[in-house]
Structure formats: structure tokens, C-alpha cells
LUMDOGU-817673 format. One record per residue (C-alpha): y, z, x; residue number from 0; residue in three letters. Coordinates in steps of 0.02 Angstrom, whole numbers, padded with zeros to 5 digits. Each point is the difference from the previous one (the first is absolute). Example, Ala and Ser with C-alpha at 12.3 -4.5 7.8 and 13.67 -1.06 7.14 Angstrom:
BEGIN
(r (-00225; 00390; 00615); 0; ALA),
(r (00172; -00033; 00069); 1; SER),
END
This chain:
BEGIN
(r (06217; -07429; -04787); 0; UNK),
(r (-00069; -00132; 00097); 1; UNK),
(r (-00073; 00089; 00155); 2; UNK),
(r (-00026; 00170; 00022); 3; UNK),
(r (-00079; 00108; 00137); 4; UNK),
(r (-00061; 00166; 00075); 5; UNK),
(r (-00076; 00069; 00145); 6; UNK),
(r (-00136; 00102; -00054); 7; UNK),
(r (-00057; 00074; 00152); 8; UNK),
(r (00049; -00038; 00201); 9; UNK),
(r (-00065; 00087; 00130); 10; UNK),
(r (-00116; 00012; 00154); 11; UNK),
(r (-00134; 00060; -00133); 12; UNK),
(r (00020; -00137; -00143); 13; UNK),
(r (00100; -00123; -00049); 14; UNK),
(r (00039; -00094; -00197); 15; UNK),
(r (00151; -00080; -00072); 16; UNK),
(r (00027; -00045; -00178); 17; UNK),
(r (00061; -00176; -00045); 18; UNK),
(r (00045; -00061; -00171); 19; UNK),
(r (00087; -00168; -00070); 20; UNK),
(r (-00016; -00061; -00204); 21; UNK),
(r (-00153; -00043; 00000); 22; UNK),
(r (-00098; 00074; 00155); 23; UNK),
(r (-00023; 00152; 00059); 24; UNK),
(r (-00081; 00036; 00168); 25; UNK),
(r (-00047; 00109; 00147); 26; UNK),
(r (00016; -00018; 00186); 27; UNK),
(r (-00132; 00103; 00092); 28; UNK),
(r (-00112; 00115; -00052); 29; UNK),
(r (00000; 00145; 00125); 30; UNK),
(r (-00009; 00122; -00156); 31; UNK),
(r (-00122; 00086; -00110); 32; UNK),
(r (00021; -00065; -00182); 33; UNK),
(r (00022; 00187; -00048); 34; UNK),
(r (00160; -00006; 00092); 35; UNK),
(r (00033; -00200; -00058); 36; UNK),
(r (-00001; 00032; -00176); 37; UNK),
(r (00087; 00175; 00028); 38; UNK),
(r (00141; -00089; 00088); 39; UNK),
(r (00005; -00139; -00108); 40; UNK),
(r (00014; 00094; -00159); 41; UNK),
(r (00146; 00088; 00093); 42; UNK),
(r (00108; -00162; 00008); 43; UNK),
(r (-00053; -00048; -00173); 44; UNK),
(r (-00145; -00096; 00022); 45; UNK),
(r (-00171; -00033; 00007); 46; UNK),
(r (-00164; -00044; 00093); 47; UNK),
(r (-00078; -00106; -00161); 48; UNK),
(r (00163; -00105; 00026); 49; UNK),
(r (-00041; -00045; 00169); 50; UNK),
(r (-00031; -00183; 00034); 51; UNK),
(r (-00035; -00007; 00190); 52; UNK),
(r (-00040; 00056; 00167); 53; UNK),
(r (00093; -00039; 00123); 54; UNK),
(r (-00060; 00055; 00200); 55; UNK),
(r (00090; -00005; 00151); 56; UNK),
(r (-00150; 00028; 00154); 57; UNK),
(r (-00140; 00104; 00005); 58; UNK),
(r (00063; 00177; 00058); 59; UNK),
(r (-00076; 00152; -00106); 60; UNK),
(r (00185; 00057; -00048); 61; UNK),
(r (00015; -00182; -00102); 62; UNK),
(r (-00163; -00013; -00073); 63; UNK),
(r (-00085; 00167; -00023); 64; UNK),
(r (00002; -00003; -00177); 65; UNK),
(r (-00020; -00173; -00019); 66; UNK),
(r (-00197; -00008; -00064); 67; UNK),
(r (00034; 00160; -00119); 68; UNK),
(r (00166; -00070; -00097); 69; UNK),
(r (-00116; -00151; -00020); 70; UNK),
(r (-00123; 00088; -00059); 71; UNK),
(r (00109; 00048; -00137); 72; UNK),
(r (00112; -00176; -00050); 73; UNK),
(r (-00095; -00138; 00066); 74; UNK),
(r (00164; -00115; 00060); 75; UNK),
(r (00000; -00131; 00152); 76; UNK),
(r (00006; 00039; 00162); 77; UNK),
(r (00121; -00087; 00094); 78; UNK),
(r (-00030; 00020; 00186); 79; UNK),
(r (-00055; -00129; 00164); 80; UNK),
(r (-00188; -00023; 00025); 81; UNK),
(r (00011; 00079; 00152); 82; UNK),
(r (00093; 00152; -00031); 83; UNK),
(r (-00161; -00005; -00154); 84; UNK),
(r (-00123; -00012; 00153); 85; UNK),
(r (00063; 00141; 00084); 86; UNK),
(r (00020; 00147; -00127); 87; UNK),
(r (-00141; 00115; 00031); 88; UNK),
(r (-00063; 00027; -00108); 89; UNK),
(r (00014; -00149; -00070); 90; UNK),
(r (00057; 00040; -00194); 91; UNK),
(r (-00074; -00056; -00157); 92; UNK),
(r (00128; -00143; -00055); 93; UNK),
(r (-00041; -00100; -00137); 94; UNK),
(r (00126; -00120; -00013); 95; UNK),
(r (00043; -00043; 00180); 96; UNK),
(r (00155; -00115; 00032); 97; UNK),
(r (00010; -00049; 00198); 98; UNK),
(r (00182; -00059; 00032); 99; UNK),
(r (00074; -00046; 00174); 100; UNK),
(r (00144; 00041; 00102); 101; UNK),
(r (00129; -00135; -00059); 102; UNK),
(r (-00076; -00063; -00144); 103; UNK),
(r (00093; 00057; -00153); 104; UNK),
(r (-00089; 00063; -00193); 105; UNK),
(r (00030; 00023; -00152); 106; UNK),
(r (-00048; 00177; -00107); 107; UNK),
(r (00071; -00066; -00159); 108; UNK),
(r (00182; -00006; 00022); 109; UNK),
(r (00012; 00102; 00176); 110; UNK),
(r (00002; -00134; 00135); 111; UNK),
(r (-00070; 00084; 00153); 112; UNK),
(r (00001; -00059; 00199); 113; UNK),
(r (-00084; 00108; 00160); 114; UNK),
(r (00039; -00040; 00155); 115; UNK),
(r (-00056; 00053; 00167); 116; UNK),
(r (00053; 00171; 00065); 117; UNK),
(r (-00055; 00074; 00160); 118; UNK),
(r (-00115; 00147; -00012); 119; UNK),
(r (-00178; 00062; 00074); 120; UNK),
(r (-00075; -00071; -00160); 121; UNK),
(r (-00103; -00162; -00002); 122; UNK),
(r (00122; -00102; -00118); 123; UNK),
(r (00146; 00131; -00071); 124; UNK),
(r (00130; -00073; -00105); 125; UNK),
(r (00183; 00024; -00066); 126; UNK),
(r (00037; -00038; -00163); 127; UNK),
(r (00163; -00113; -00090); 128; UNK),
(r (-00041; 00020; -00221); 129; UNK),
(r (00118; -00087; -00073); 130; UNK),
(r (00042; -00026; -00205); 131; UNK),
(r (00161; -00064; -00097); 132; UNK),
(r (00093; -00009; 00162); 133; UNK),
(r (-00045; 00169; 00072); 134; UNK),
(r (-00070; 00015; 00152); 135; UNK),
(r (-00090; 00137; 00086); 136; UNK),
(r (-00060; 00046; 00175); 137; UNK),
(r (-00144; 00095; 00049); 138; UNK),
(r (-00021; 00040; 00163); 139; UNK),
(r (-00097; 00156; 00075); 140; UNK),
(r (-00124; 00016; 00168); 141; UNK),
(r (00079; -00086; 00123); 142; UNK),
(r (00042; 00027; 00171); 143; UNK),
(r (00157; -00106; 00031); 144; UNK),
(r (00115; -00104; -00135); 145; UNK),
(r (-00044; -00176; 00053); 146; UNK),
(r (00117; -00152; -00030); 147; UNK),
(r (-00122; -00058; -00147); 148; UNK),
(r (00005; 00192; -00071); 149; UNK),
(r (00206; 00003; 00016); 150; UNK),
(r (-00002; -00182; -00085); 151; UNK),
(r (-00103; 00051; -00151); 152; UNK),
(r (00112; 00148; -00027); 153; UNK),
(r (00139; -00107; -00019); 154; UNK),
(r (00070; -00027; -00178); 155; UNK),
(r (-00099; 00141; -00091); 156; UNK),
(r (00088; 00117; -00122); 157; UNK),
(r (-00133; 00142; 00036); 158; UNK),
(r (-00070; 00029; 00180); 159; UNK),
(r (-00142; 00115; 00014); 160; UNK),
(r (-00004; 00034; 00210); 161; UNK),
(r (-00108; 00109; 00108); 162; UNK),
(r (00085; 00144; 00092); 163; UNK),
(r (-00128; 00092; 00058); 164; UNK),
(r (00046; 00114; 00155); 165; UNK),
(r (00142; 00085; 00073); 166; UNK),
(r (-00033; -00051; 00194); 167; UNK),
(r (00041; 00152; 00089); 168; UNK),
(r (-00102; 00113; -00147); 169; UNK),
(r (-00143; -00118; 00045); 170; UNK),
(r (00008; 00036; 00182); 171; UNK),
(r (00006; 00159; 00005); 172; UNK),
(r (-00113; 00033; -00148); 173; UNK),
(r (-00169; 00050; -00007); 174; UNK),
(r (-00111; -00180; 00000); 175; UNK),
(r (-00091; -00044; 00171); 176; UNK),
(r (00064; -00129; 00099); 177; UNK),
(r (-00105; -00140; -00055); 178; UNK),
(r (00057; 00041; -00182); 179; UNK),
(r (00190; -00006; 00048); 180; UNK),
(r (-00031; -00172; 00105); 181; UNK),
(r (-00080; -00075; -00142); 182; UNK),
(r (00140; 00046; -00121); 183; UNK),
(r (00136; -00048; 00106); 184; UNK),
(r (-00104; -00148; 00047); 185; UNK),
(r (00065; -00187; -00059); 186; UNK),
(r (-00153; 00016; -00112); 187; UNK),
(r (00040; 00166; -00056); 188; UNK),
(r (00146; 00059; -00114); 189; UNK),
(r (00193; -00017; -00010); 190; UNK),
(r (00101; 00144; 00052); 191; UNK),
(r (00174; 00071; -00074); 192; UNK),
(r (00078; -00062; 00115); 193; UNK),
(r (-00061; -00189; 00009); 194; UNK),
(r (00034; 00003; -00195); 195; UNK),
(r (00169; 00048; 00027); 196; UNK),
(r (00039; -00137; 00140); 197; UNK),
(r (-00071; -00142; -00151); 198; UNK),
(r (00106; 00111; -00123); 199; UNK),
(r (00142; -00030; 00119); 200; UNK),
(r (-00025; -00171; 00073); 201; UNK),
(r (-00118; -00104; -00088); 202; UNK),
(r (00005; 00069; -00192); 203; UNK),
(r (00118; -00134; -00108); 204; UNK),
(r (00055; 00120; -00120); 205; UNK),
(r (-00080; -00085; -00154); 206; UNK),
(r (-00092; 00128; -00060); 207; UNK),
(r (00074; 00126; -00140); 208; UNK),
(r (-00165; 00132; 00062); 209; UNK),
(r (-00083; 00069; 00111); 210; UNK),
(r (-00146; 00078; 00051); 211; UNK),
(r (-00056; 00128; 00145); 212; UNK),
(r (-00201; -00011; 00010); 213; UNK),
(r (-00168; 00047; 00090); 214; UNK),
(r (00078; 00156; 00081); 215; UNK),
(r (-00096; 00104; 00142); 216; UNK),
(r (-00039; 00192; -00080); 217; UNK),
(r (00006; 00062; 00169); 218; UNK),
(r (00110; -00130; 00096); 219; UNK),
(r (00152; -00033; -00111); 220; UNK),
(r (00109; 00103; -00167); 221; UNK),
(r (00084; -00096; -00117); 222; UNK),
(r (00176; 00070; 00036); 223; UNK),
(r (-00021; -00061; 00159); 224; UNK),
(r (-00050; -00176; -00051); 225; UNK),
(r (00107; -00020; -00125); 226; UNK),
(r (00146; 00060; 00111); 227; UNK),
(r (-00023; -00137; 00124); 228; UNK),
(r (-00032; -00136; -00118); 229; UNK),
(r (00179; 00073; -00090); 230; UNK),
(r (00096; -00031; 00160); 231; UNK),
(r (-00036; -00162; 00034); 232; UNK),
(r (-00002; -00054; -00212); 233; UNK),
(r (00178; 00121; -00023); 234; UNK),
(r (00119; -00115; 00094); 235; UNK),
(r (-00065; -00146; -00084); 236; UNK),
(r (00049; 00055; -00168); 237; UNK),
(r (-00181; 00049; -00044); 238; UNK),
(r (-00011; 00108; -00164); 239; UNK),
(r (-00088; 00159; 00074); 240; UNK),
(r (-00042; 00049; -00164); 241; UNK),
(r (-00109; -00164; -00015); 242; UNK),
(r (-00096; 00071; 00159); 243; UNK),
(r (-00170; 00084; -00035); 244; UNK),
(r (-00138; 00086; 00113); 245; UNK),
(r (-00170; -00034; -00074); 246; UNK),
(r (-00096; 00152; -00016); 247; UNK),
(r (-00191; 00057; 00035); 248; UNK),
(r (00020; 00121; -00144); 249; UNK),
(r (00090; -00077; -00172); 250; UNK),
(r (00053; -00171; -00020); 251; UNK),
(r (00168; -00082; 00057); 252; UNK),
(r (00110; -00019; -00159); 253; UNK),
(r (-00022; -00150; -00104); 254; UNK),
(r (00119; -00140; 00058); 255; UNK),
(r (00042; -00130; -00182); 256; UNK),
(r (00071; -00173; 00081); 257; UNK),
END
């Protein structure tokens, strides 16, 4: 198989997902304890000693929390900006630093891989296109409003990985303070249901054969409820619903072969 993938953990808490091509086999974030990474990993059939990279998204504890332990046990490059670097505190133990920039594509052997610009209260978050003998994937998580550059670099993938991270009214009414809930539903905070089922609806070309739910809110969201709006606007498009998964903050999303 030429690509494969899996969400190892998405949620308000941590965040990891599992890419793989012929030759190169990676990770995007690190907001796990290696415990759990090799736990999961072994789960889908592989393994932390055949990891070849890092990859990092921004500096949030739920994306790099593990980050300076699983290095501390395979020493791979870190891909990740030099200021997203400059702002992890504290600031991990990476021996084998890679800066890369929004924009500028590189290469982990034969996994071509582009950020671009995403907005979110980080100092220089990214989405993610990883691309290998013609399959192309988009990772996109932590952001507070699907941007024209966002909606554009989710065009023409075969696997979309998208943040849907709270059910509006459940946020509302829910427990957070005020200043929590205006952050979140902030244009620097995080997509709702409901603003993933408009791009679902409007925007989404239909390319892609999966895709994935992510970064749900424990207390502002359920993943029947997510995955029931996204369903209604995918359904009348002739959407597969059985190619539709909700990432998970306890076992990993089921290994997709491409």
C-alpha cells in the first residue's frame, strides 16, 4: 500500500496521527506519552523503532506533551517552525531539529510534506498536505475559521483529516467560563460542527475516498453528534458514510490502506 494512516489519539487532552508510505513512516504531533505511542502503535501493527520523524503542528501542550520523552526513546528529526521551537515551554530536548516554514515544501524520504498557515492562538500553527505516489492527505486541526487558503489545500486529497471540535449550543450552555467559550468560538479558536458541515456542504470537492472527525471537546461535543452533522451535509453528495470516522481520545481510528 502506498499510504496508510491512523489517528492515534484526538482530543482536547492530546493529539497524534500515524502516517505511513513505502519507505517512511512518520508522526504528526506528539501530545502523547510514549507508553500510550507504542501501545497504540503496536495496536495498528506497528512500531515506535520504525518511526522516522516528527512532525509538529504549534506549540499547545495537547500536540507536544510527549514530544521530549518519545525522543528520548528513538532519536528521529523534529520537523516543526523555529518559532513554534521558541515557544514550547519547556523547551524539549531535540536533537535533530529541522525548522521548516509555512509554504515551503520537504522531503522525509518519499513523503513530500507542505504546512501552511492556519489561524489559531499559537505563534505560527500549521496545517499539513503529505503527499506520496499520488496520494494526498490533509491535516488540519486548531483553527478557528476554514480560510480560503485552508479550503484550497483541502482540495484534491483522497484522505482529509478535519477538526470538529464543538457542538455550539453544548458549548454555550456548558460548564467553561466565558472567556474560555469566547476564545473557542473565537476566529483564533476552533471549528465547530456546524462550520464543518457548511465546508462539507459547500466548499468540500468530493475528492476524497475518507474522512476524518478530529480534536473533539470532552465536555463540549459527542461523536454521534459530530458525526451526524458532518453525515448530512456528506449523505446527499454520495459520500460513503462508512468511509466516515470520529477520531478518538481513547484507541486509535482504524487503519486507512490507500
Amino acid at each position: 500500500m502506498a499510504v496508510e494512516i491512523s489517528v492515534l489519539t484526538s482530543s482536547s487532552s492530546g493529539n497524534c496521527t500515524f502516517i505511513s508510505t513505502s519507505r517512511a513512516k512518520i508522526l504528526l504531533d506528539a501530545g502523547i506519552n510514549p507508553t500510550q505511542a507504542i501501545k497504540r502503535l503496536n495496536s495498528i501493527g506497528e512500531s515506535l523503532d520504525k518511526i522516522d520523524a516528527v512532525v509538529i503542528s504549534h506549540e499547545h501542550i495537547d500536540h507536544v506533551s510527549g514530544l521530549s520523552a518519545l525522543l528520548s526513546k528513538k532519536d528521529v528529526p523534529t520537523y516543526i517552525t523555529r518559532d513554534t521551537y521558541e515557544a514550547i515551554n519547556p523547551r524539549p530536548a531535540c536533537n535533530r531539529l529541522e525548522f521548516i516554514k509555512s509554504g515551503q515544501p520537504f522531503s522525509i524520504k518519499d513523503l513530500s510534506v507542505c504546512g501552511f498557515s492556519i489561524p489559531h492562538d499559537a505563534v505560527d500553527p500549521l496545517g499539513f498536505n503529505l503527499e506520496a505516489e499520488g496520494i494526498r492527505v490533509g491535516h488540519v486541526t486548531d483553527l478557528g475559521y476554514m480560510t480560503e487558503l485552508v479550503m484550497h489545500r483541502l482540495k484534491c486529497c483522497d484522505v482529509i483529516v478535519l477538526e470538529s471540535n464543538h457542538d455550539l449550543e453544548m458549548l454555550k450552555v456548558g460548564p467553561y467560563p466565558w472567556h474560555l467559550k469566547q476564545r473557542i468560538m473565537s476566529r483564533q479558536g476552533h471549528l465547530s460542527n456546524e462550520i464543518v458541515g457548511r465546508f462539507l456542504e459547500d466548499e468540500f470537492d468530493g475528492k476524497a475516498q475518507y474522512i476524518i472527525l478530529a480534536h473533539l471537546s470532552e465536555n463540549n461535543n459527542h461523536p454521534d453528534i459530530a458525526r451526524m452533522v458532518a453525515a448530512q451535509s456528506l449523505e446527499p453528495r454520495g459520500f460513503d458514510l462508512g468511509n466516515l470516522q470520529v477520531a478518538s481520545k481513547s484507541s486509535p481510528s482504524p487503519l486507512i490502506h490507500l
